[in-house]
ZAMAR-567566 format. One record per residue (C-alpha): residue in three letters; x, y, z. Coordinates in nm, 3 decimals. Layout:
<pts>
+------+---------+---------+---------+
: rest :       X :       Y :       Z :
+------+---------+---------+---------+
:  ala :       X :       Y :       Z :
...
+------+---------+---------+---------+
</pts>
This chain:
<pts>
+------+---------+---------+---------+
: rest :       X :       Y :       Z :
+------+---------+---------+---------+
:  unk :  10.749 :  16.482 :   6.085 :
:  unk :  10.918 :  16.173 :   5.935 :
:  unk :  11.037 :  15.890 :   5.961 :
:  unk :  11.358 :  15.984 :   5.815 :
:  unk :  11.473 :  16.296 :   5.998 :
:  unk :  11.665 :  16.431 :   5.725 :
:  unk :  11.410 :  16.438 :   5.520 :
:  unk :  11.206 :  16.663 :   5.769 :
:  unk :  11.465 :  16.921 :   5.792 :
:  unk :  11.502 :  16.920 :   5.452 :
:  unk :  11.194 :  16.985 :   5.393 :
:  unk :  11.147 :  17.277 :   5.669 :
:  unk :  11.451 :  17.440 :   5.422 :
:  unk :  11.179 :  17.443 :   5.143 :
:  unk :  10.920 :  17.574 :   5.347 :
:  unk :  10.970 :  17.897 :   5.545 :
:  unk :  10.765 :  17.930 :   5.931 :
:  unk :  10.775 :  17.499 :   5.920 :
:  unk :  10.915 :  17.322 :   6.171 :
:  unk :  11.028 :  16.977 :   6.236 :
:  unk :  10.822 :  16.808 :   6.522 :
:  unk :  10.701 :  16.475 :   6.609 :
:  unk :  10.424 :  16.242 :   6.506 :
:  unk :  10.394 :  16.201 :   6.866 :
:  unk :  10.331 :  16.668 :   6.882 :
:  unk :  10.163 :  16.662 :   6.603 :
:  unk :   9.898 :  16.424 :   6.675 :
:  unk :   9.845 :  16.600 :   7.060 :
:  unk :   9.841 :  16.947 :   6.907 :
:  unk :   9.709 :  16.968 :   6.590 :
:  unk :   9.387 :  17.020 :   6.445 :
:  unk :   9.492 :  16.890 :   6.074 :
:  unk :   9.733 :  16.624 :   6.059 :
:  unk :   9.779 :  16.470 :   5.739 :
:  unk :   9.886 :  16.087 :   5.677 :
:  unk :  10.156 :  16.114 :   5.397 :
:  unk :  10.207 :  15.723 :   5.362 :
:  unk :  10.112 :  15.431 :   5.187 :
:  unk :   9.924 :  15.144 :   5.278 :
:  unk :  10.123 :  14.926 :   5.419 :
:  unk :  10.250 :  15.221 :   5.666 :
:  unk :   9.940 :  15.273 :   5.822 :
:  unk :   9.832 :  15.049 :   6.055 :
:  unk :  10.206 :  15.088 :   6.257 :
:  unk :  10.140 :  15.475 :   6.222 :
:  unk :   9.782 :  15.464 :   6.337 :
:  unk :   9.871 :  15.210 :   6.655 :
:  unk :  10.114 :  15.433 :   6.781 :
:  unk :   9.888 :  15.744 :   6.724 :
:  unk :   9.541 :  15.618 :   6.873 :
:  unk :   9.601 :  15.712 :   7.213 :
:  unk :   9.705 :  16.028 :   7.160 :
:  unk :   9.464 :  16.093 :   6.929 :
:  unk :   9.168 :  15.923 :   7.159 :
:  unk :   9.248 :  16.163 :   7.492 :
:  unk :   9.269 :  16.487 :   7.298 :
:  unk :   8.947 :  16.741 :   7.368 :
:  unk :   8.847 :  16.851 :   7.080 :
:  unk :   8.933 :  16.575 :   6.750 :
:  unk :   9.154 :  16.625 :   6.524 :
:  unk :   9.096 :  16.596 :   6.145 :
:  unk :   9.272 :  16.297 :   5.983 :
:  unk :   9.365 :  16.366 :   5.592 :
:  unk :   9.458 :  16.011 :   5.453 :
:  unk :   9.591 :  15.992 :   5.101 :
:  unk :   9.671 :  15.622 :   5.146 :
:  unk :   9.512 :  15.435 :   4.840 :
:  unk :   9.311 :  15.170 :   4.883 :
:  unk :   9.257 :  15.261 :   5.247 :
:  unk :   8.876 :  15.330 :   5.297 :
:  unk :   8.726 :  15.589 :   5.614 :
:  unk :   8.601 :  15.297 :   5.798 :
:  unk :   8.948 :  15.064 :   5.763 :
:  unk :   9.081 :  15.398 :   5.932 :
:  unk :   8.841 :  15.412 :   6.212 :
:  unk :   8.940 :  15.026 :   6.287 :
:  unk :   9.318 :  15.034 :   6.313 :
:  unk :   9.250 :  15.333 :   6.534 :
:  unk :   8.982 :  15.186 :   6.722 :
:  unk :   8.763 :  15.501 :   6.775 :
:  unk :   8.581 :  15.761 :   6.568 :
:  unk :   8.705 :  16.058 :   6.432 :
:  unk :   8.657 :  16.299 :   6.134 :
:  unk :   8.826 :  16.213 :   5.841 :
:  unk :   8.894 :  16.313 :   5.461 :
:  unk :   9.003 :  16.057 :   5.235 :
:  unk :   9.204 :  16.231 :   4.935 :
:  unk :   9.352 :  16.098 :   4.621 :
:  unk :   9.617 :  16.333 :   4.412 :
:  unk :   9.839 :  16.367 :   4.141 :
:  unk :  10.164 :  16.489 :   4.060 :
:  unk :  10.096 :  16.812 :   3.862 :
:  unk :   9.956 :  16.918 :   4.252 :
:  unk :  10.377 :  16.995 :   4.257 :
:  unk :  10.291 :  17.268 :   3.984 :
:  unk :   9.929 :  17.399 :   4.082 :
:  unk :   9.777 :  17.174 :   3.810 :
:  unk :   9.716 :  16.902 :   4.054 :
:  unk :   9.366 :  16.661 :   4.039 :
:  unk :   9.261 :  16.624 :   4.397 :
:  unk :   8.989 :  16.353 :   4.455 :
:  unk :   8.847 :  16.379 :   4.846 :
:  unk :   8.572 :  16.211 :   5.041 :
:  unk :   8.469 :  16.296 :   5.386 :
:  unk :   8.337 :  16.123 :   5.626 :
:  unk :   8.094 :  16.162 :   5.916 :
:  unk :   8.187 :  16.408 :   6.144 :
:  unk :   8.344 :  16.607 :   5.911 :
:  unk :   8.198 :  16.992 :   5.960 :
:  unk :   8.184 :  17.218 :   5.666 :
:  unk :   8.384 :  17.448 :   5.862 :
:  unk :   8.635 :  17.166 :   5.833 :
:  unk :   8.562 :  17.124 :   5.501 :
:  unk :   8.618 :  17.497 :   5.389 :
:  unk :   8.994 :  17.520 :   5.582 :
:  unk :   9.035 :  17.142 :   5.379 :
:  unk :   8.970 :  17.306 :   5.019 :
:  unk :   9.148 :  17.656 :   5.134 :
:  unk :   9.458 :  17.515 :   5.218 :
:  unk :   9.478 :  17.268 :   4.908 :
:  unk :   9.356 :  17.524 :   4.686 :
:  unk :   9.648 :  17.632 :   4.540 :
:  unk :   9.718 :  17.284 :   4.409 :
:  unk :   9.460 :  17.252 :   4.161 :
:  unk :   9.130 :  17.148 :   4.078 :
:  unk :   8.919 :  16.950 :   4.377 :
:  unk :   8.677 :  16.691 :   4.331 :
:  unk :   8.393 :  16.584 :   4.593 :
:  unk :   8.372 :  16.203 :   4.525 :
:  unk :   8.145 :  15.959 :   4.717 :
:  unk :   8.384 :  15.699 :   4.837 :
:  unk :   8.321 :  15.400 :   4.638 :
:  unk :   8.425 :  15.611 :   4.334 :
:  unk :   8.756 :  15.712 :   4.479 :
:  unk :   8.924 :  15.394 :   4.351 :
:  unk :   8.801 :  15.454 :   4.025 :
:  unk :   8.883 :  15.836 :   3.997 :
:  unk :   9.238 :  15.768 :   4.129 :
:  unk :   9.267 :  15.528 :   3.869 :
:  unk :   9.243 :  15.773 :   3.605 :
:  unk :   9.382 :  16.107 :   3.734 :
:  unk :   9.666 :  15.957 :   4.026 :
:  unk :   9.794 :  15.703 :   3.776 :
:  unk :   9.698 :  15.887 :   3.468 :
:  unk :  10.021 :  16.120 :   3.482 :
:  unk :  10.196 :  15.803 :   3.395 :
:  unk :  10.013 :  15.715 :   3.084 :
:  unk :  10.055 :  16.069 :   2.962 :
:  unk :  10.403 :  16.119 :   2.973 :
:  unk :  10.454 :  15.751 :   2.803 :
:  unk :  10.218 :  15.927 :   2.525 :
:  unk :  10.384 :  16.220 :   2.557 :
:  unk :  10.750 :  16.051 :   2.525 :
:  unk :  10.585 :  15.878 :   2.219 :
:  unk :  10.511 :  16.171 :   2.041 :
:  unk :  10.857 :  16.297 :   2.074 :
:  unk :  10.999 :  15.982 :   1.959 :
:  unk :  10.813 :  15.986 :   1.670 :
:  unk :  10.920 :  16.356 :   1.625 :
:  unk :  11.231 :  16.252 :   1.649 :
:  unk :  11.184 :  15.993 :   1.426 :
:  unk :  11.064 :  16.238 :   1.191 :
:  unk :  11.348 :  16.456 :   1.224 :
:  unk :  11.309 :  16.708 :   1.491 :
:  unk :  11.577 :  16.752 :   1.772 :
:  unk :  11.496 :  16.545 :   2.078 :
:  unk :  11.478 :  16.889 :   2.314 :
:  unk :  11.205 :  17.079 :   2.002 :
:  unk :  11.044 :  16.697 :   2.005 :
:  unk :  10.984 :  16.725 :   2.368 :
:  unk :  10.875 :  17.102 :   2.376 :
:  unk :  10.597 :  17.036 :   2.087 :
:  unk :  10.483 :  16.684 :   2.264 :
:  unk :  10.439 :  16.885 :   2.633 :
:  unk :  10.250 :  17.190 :   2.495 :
:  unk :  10.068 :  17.017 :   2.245 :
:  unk :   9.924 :  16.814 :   2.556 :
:  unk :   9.886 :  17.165 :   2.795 :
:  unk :   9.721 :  17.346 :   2.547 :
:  unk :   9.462 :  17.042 :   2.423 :
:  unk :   9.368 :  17.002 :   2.784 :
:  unk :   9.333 :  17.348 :   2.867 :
:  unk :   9.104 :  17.363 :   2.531 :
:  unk :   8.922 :  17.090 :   2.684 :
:  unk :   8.832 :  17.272 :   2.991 :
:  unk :   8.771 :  17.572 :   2.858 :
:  unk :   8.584 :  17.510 :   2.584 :
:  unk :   8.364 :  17.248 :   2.725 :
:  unk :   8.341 :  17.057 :   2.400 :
:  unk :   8.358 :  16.662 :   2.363 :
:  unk :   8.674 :  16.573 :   2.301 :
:  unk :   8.585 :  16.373 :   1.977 :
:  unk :   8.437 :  16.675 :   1.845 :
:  unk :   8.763 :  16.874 :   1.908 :
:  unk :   8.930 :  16.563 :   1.766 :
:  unk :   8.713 :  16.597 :   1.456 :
:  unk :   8.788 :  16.961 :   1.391 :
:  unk :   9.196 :  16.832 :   1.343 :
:  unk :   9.109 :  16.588 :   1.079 :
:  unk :   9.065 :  16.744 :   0.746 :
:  unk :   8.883 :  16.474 :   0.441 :
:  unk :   9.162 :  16.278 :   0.342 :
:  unk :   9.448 :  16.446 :   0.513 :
:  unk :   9.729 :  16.391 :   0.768 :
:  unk :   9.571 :  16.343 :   1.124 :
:  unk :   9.346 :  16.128 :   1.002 :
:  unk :   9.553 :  15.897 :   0.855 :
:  unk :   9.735 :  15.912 :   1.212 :
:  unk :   9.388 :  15.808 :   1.351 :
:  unk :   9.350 :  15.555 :   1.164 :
:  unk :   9.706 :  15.389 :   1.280 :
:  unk :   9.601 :  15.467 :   1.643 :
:  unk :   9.260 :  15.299 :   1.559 :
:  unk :   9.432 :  14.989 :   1.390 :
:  unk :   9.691 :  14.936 :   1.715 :
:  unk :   9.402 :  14.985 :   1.984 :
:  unk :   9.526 :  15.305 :   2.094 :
:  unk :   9.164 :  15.373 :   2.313 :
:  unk :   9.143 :  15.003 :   2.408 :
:  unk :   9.437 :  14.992 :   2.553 :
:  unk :   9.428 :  15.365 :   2.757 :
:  unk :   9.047 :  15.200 :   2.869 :
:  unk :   9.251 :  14.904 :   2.948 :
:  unk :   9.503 :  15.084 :   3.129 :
:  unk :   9.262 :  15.267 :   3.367 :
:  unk :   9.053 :  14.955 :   3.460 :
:  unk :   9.378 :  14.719 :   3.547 :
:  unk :   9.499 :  15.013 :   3.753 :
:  unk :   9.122 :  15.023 :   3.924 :
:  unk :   9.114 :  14.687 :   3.975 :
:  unk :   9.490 :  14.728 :   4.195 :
:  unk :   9.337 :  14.991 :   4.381 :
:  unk :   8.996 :  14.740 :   4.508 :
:  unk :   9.275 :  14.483 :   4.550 :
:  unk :   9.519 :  14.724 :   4.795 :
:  unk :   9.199 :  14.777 :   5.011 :
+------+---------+---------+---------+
</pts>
């Protein structure tokens, strides 16, 4: 359902055995009903699903990926209990790469909780986060996607700079960054250590280091992630 029909049957083209309902259906009928908006949207939402949400039998589970929004600023705009998941994630989720952060809150079963991670399992990784660390965590991996591709546009440019075609540029900035992380993960080191093995005594990478070092490079990503943390308290 949406606000926007269109948008609803455009997305039931995407996705075959969907249909376009109602918020209205949805909330009488289903067990899982996820709350795809943002802040601002969901006190109009949850006013005008309470009711049918309060005289259902058995509860449904509310997902909310609203940031900001905390389990118990939920439970008051809809002026009852119910279970409910908090989740924060990221754009690579559209690939299968995604970060999902998610918090649950009482009444959640772990029945509930198994059909949660099932269905967003083909997204990505999932993270169980106590809530006052969801701000925090979507800090760094929901708003993280941005910083990277500014670093990863960076690269290119200088790339570019250096003489490379923008389209090579762009090719050896994006895999450079897949296959680091992925080396990261797998190999469980520290990144500075994997950082050290790059930079030979005296040679290129270093000196690149050393320019990062001089501008503030890590001051400024630490920088980054706090200011965005500090929107995220403020949007609560």
């Amino acid at each position: 359902a949406n606000r926007t029909p269109a948008k609803a049957e455009a997305l039931k083209a995407q996705l075959p055995g969907s249909k376009v309902s109602t918020n209205e259906d949805i909330a009488a009928t289903c067990h899982i009903i996820f709350l795809g908006v943002k802040p601002q949207g969901l006190p109009p939402l949850l006013s005008e699903l309470s009711p049918l949400l309060r005289s259902r039998k058995e509860p449904a589970l509310l997902i909310s990926m609203a940031a900001g929004t905390s389990i118990f600023r939920i439970k008051e705009l809809l002026s009852f209990s119910c279970p409910i998941i908090r989740i924060m994630p990221n754009t690579p989720a559209a690939v299968g790469e995604g970060m999902l952060l998610y918090s649950a809150g009482e009444g959640v079963s772990e029945q509930d909780l198994e059909e949660f991670r099932s269905l967003l399992s083909d997204a990505g990784r999932l993270l169980a986060l106590p809530e006052e660390q969801l701000d925090a965590g979507s800090a760094l991996s929901g708003c993280g996607p941005a910083f990277v591709c500014l670093f990863a546009e960076a690269l290119a440019d200088g790339g570019v700079l250096s003489g490379l075609k923008r389209q090579d540029a762009l090719l050896l900035a994006a895999q450079t960054l897949l296959g680091t992380a992925k080396l990261l993960l797998v190999s469980g080191k520290h990144p500075g250590e994997l950082k050290d093995q790059v930079c030979s005594p005296g040679g290129t990478t270093i000196e690149g280091v050393r320019q990062l070092e001089e501008a503030g490079f890590r001051g400024s990503v630490m920088n980054a992630v706090f200011a965005s943390f500090e929107k995220n308290k403020r949007l609560g």
